[in-house]
C-alpha positions in Angstrom: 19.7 17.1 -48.8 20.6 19.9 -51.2 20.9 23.7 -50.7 17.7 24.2 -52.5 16.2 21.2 -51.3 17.1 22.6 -47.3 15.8 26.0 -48.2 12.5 25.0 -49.7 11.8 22.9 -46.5 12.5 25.7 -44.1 10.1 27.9 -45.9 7.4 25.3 -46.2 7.9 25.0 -42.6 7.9 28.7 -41.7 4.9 29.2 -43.7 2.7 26.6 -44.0 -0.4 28.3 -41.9 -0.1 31.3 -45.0 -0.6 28.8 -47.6 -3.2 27.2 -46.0 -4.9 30.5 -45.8 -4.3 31.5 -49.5 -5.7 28.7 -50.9 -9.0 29.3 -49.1 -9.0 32.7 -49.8 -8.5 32.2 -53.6 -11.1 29.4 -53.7 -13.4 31.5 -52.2 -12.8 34.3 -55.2 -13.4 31.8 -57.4 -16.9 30.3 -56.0 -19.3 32.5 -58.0 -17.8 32.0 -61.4 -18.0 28.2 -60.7 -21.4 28.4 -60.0 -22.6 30.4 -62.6 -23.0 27.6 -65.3 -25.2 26.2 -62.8 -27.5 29.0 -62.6 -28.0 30.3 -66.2 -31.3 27.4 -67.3 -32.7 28.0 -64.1 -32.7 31.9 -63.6 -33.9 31.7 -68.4 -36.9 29.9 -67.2 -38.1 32.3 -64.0 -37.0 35.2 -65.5 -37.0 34.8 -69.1 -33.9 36.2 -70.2 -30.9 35.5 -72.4 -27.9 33.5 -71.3 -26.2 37.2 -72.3 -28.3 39.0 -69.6 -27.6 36.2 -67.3 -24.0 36.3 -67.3 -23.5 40.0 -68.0 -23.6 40.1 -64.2 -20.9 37.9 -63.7 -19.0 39.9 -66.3 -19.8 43.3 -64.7 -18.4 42.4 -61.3 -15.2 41.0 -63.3 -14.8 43.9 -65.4 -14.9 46.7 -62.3 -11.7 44.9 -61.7 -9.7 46.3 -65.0 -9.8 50.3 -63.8 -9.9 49.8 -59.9 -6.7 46.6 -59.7 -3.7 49.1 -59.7 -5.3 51.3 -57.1 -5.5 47.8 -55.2 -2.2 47.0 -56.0 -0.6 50.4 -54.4 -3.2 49.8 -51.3 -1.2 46.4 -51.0 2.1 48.5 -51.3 1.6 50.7 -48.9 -0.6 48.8 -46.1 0.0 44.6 -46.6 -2.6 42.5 -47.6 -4.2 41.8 -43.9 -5.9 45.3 -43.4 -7.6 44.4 -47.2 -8.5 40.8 -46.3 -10.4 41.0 -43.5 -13.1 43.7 -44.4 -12.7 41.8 -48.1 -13.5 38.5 -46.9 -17.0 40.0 -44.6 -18.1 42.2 -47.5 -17.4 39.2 -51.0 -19.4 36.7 -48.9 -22.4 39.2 -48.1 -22.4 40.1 -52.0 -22.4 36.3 -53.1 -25.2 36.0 -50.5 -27.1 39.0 -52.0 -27.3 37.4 -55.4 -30.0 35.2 -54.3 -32.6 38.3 -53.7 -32.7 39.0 -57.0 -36.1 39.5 -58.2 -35.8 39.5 -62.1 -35.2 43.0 -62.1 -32.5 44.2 -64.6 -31.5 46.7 -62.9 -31.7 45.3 -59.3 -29.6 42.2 -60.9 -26.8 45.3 -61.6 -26.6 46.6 -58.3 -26.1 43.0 -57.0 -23.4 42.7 -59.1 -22.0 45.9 -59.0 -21.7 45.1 -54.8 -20.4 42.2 -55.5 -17.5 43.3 -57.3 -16.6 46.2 -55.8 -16.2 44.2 -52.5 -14.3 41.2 -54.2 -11.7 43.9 -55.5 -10.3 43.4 -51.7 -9.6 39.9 -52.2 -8.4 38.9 -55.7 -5.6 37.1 -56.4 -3.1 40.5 -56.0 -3.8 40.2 -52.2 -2.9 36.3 -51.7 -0.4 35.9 -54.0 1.7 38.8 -52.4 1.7 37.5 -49.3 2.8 33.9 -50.8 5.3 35.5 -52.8 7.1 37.5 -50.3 7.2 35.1 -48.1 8.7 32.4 -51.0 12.0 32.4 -52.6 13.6 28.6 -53.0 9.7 27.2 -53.2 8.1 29.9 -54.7 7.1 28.1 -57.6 5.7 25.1 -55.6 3.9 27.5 -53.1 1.8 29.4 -55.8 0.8 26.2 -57.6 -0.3 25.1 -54.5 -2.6 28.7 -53.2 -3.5 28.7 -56.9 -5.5 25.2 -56.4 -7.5 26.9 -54.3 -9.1 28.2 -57.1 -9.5 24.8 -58.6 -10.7 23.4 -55.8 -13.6 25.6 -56.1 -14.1 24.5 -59.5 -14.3 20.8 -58.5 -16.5 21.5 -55.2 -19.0 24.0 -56.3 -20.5 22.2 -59.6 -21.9 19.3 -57.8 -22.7 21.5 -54.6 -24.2 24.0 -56.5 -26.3 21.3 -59.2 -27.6 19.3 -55.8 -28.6 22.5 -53.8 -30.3 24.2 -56.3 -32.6 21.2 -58.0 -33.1 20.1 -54.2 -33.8 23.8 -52.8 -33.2 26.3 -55.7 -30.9 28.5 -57.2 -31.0 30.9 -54.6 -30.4 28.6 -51.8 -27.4 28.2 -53.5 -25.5 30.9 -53.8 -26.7 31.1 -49.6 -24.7 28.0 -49.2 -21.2 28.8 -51.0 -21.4 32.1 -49.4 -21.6 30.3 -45.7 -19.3 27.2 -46.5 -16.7 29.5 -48.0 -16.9 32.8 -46.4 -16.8 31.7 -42.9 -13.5 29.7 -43.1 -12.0 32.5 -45.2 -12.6 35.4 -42.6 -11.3 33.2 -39.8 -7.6 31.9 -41.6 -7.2 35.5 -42.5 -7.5 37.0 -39.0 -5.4 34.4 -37.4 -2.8 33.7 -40.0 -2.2 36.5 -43.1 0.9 38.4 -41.9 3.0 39.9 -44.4 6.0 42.4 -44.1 4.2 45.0 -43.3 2.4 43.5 -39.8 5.8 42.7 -38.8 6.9 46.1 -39.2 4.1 47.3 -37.2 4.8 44.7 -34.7 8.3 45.6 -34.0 7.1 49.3 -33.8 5.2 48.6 -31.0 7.5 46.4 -28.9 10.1 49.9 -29.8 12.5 47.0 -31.8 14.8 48.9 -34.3 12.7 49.2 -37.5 15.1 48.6 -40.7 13.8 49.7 -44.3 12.4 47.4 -46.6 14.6 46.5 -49.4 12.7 45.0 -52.2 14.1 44.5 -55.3 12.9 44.8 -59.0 11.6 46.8 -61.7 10.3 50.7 -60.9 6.9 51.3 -62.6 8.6 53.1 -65.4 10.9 50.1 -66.4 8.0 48.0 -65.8 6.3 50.0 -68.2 9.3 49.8 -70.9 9.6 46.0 -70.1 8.5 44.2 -74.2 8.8 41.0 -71.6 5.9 41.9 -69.5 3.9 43.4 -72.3 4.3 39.8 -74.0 3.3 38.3 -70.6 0.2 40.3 -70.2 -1.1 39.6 -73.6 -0.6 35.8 -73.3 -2.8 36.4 -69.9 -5.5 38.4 -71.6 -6.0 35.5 -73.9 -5.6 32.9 -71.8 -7.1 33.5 -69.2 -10.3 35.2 -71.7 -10.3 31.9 -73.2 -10.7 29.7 -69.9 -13.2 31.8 -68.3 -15.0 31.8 -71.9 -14.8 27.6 -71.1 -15.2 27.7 -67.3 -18.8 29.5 -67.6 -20.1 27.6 -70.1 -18.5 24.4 -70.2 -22.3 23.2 -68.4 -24.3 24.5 -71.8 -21.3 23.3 -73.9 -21.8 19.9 -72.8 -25.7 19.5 -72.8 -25.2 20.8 -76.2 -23.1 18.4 -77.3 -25.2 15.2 -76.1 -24.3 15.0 -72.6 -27.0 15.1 -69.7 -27.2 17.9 -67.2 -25.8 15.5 -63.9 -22.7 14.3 -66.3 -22.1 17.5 -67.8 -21.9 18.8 -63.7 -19.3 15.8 -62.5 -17.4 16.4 -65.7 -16.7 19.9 -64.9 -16.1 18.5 -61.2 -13.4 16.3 -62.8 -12.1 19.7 -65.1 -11.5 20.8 -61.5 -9.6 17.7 -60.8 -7.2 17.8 -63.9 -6.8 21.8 -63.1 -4.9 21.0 -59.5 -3.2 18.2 -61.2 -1.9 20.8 -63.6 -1.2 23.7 -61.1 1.0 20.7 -59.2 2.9 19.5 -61.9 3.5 22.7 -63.7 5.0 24.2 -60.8 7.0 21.3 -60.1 8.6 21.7 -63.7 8.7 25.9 -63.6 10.9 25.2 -60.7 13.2 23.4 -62.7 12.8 24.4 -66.5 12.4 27.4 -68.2 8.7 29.4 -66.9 8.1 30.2 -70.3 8.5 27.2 -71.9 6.3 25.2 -69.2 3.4 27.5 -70.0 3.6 27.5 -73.7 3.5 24.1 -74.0 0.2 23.6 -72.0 -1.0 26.0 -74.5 -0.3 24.5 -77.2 -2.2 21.8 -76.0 -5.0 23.6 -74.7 -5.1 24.2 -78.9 -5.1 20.4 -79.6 -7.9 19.5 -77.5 -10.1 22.2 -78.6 -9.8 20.3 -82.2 -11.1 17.6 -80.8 -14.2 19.0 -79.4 -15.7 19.7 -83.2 -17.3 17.8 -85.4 -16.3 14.9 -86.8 -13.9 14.2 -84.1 -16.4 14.9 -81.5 -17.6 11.6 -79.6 -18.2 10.7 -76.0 -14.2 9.9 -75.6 -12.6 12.6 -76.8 -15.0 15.1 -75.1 -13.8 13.5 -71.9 -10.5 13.8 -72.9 -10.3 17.1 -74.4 -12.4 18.6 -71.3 -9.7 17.2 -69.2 -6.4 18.6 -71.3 -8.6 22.1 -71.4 -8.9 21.5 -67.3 -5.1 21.0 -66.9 -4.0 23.7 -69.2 -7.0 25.9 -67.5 -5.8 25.2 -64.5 -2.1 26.8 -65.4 -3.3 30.1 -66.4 -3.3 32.2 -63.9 -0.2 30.4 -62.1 1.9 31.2 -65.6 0.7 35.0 -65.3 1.6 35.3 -61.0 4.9 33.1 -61.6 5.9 34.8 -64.5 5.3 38.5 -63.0 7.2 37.7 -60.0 10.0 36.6 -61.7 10.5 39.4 -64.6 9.1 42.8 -62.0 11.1 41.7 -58.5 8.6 42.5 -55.6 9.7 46.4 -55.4 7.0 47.2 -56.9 4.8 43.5 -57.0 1.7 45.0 -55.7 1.2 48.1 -58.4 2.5 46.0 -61.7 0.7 42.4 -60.5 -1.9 45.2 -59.8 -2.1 45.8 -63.9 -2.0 42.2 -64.7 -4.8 42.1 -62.4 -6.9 44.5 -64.4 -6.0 42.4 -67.3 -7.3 39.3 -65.2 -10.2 40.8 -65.0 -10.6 42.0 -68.6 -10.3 38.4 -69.7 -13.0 37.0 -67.5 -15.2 39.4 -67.7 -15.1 40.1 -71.1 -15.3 36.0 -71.5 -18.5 34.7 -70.2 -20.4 37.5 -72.3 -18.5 36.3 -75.8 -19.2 33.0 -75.3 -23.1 33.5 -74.8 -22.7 35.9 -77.7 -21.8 33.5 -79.8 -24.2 31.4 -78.4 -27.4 33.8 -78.6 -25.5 34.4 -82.4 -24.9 30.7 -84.0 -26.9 28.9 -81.5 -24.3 26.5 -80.5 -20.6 26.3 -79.4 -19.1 25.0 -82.3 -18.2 28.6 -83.5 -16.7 29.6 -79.9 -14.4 26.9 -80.4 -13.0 27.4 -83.5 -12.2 30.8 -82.8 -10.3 29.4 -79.1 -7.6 27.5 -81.1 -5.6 30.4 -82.9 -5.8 32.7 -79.4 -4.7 29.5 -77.6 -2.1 28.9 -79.9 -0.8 32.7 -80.4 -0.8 33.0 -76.0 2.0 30.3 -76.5 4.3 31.9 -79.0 4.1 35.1 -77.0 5.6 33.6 -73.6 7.8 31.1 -75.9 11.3 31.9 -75.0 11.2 34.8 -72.7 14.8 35.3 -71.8 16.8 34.7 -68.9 15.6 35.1 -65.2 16.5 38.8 -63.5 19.6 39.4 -61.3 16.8 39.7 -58.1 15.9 35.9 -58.8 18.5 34.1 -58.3 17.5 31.4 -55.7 15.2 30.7 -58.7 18.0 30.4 -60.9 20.2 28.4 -58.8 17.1 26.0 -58.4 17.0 25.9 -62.5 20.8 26.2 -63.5 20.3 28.9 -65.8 22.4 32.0 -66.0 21.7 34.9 -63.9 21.8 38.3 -66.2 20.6 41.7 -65.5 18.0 43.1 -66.5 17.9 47.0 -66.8 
C-alpha cells in the first residue's frame, strides 16, 4: 500500500461518522429546491399565479444568501461549524415545514420564504464542507464528492417522494414530510458527531490540556481578493451553478413540455439524481489524480453538448434521456468543482470568510436561476429559448477554469497524490 493510499485510509477511518453527517446535512439543504418542480402546477391551479410568482419564493430564500454568506463564513472562523448546525438544522426544518401554511397570500408566501432562508443561512454548504475539509488532506477530494452526494441524493429521493405525497395527500403534506424525514436525522448526526477544530480546542480547555494555536495555512482576505485564479473560479461557479439550478427547478415543466408525462418526467429527474452521485464519485476520483481544472471543464463542455441535443430536430425520446443524464452528471459536479477548487487555491486560513464569498455567489446563481428560467418561460412559452442561451454560459464556465495553474505550496499532500509540481503562490 502506498503513502497516499495509507493516508487516505487513516482519514477515512478517523472520520467516517463526519462524512456520514455531512452528507445528511447537505441533502437536507438541498430538499426544498428538489421539490419545487413538484409544486409549481399544483400551487398555479389553487392559487392562480405564474410559475414566476411561484418560484420567486424559492429564489428569495436563495438570494438572502449573497449579502449574509461572508458574515457566515467569519461566524464559521471564529466559533466551528457545530454551534451553527445545531440551531440551523431545528430552525431550516421548521421553515420547510412552514411552507405548507401558505394561504395564497403574496405576501404571507414572502415571509415563509424569507424564514426559510434566513434559517438555512446556518447550514449551507460553508458549514459542512469546512468541517470535511479540515478534517481531509490525502482524501480530500474523495471525501467532498462523497458529502456533496448528499445533495444529489436529495435530488433522486425527493421527486418521487414529493410527486407520490402530494397527488396522494397534497402539496402541503409534502413539504410536512421532507421536513420530518430529513430534519430529524440531520439534528441528531450533528449533535453526536460534527466536531471540528474548534470543539477540540474547547475540549482540551476544559480538561486544562496545553492549548497550541491554530496554524492554518493559505491566502489572507487581501490576497484572496487579488487572486485572478479565484475571480476565474467564482465566475465559472456563478454560471454553472445559475445554469443547473435554472435545469434542476424546471427540468419537471421542461419535460412535460417536451412530450413526456408528469410520472416519467418525475423518475427521470429521480434518475438525473442518479447520474449526479455517479458524477460527484468519478470526478473526484479523477481530481485526485489529474489536474482540478481540467476535470471540471471537461464536464462542462459536455454539459454544452447535451444541451444541443435537447432542441429541435434532435430532440426525440432517446436523446432527451440521454442528454438529461449527461446534464445530471455534469450537474452533479458543480458545486464539488467550486468547494474543491477553493480549498485548493485559498488554503483553510481563511476557508470560512472566502468559501463564505463563493457562497454568496452560490446563492446568486440559484436564486437568480429558477426565476430566469420561468421568465423565459412566462416570455416564449416554452424552454427551447432557456436552452439555447445554457450552451455558450456552459461552454464559457469551462474556458474560465481551463488550465488554472499549478496547486499552492499549502497543498501538497494533494500534489504528491497528482505528481504535479508544488510552486508558491504569493
Amino acid at each position: 500500500m502506498t503513502t497516499e493510499t495509507s493516508l487516505r485510509a487513516a482519514e477515512w477511518r478517523a472520520h467516517w461518522p463526519l462524512i456520514v453527517t455531512a452528507f445528511v446535512g447537505l441533502s437536507l439543504t438541498s430538499v426544498v429546491i428538489n421539490s419545487t418542480g413538484l409544486v409549481i402546477e399544483p400551487l398555479e391551479r389553487e392559487f392562480g399565479w405564474t410559475r414566476t410568482q411561484v418560484t420567486a419564493g424559492t429564489s428569495l430564500a436563495t438570494l438572502l444568501a449573497i449579502p449574509l454568506s461572508p458574515f457566515v463564513g467569519a461566524l464559521i472562523d471564529r466559533l466551528g461549524v457545530r454551534r451553527l448546525a445545531l440551531p440551523g438544522t431545528v430552525l431550516a426544518s421548521l421553515g420547510i415545514a412552514g411552507i405548507a401554511f401558505a394561504n395564497g397570500s403574496s405576501a404571507q408566501w414572502i415571509a415563509l420564504w424569507t424564514f426559510y432562508g434566513l434559517a438555512a443561512l446556518l447550514i449551507k454548504p460553508t458549514i459542512w464542507t469546512a468541517a470535511v475539509t479540515g478534517a481531509f488532506a490525502a482524501g480530500r477530494s474523495l471525501a467532498i464528492s462523497v458529502i456533496l452526494c448528499g445533495t444529489a441524493f436529495a435530488g433522486i429521493a425527493v421527486p418521487p417522494l414529493m410527486q407520490f405525497v402530494t397527488d396522494s395527500f397534497g402539496w402541503r403534506e409534502g413539504y410536512l414530510t421532507i421536513a420530518l424525514l430529513w430534519g430529524v436525522p440531520a439534528f441528531a448526526l450533528s449533535y453526536f458527531c460534527l466536531f471540528d477544530t474548534h470543539d477540540q480546542r474547547e475540549g482540551a480547555r476544559q480538561d486544562g490540556t496545553p492549548v497550541r494555536p491554530i496554524d492554518l495555512r493559505g491566502l489572507s482576505v487581501a490576497q484572496a481578493v487579488r487572486s485572478f485564479t479565484l475571480w476565474r473560479i467564482g465566475l465559472a461557479t456563478l454560471l454553472m451553478l445559475l445554469l443547473a439550478s435554472c435545469l434542476l427547478v424546471h427540468q419537471v415543466p421542461m419535460l412535460t413540455a417536451f412530450g413526456v408525462s408528469r410520472h416519467n418526467a418525475a423518475l427521470l429527474a429521480s434518475l438525473v439524481g442518479v447520474a449526479g452521485v455517479v458524477g460527484k464519485l468519478v470526478t473526484g476520483w479523477m481530481m485526485e489524480r489529474w489536474d482540478a481544472g481540467l476535470v471540471g471543464s471537461a464536464t462542462n463542455f459536455a454539459t454544452a453538448l447535451a444541451l444541443v441535443f435537447l432542441l429541435e430536430p434532435f430532440r426525440s425520446p432517446v436523446t432527451i434521456v440521454c442528454s438529461m443524464m449527461v446534464v445530471g452528471y455534469a450537474g452533479g459536479t458543480k458545486l464539488q468543482l467550486c468547494v474543491y477548487l477553493t480549498g485548493i487555491y485559498a488554503g483553510m486560513r481563511n476557508y470560512g470568510k472566502i468559501f463564505g464569498v463563493m457562497a454568496s455567489i452560490v446563492a446568486a446563481a440559484g436564486g437568480v436561476g429558477p426565476v430566469v428560467g420561468g421568465a423565459f418561460f412566462d416570455a416564449f412559452g416554452g424552454y427551447d429559448e432557456m436552452i439555447l442561451a445554457a450552451i455558450p454560459a456552459s461552454l464559457v464556465s469551462a474556458l474560465l477554469i481551463l488550465r488554472l495553474g499549478d496547486y499552492p505550496e499549502w497543498s501538497k499532500a494533494l500534489e504528491a497524490i497528482s505528481k504535479r509540481p508544488v510552486v508558491s503562490v504569493t
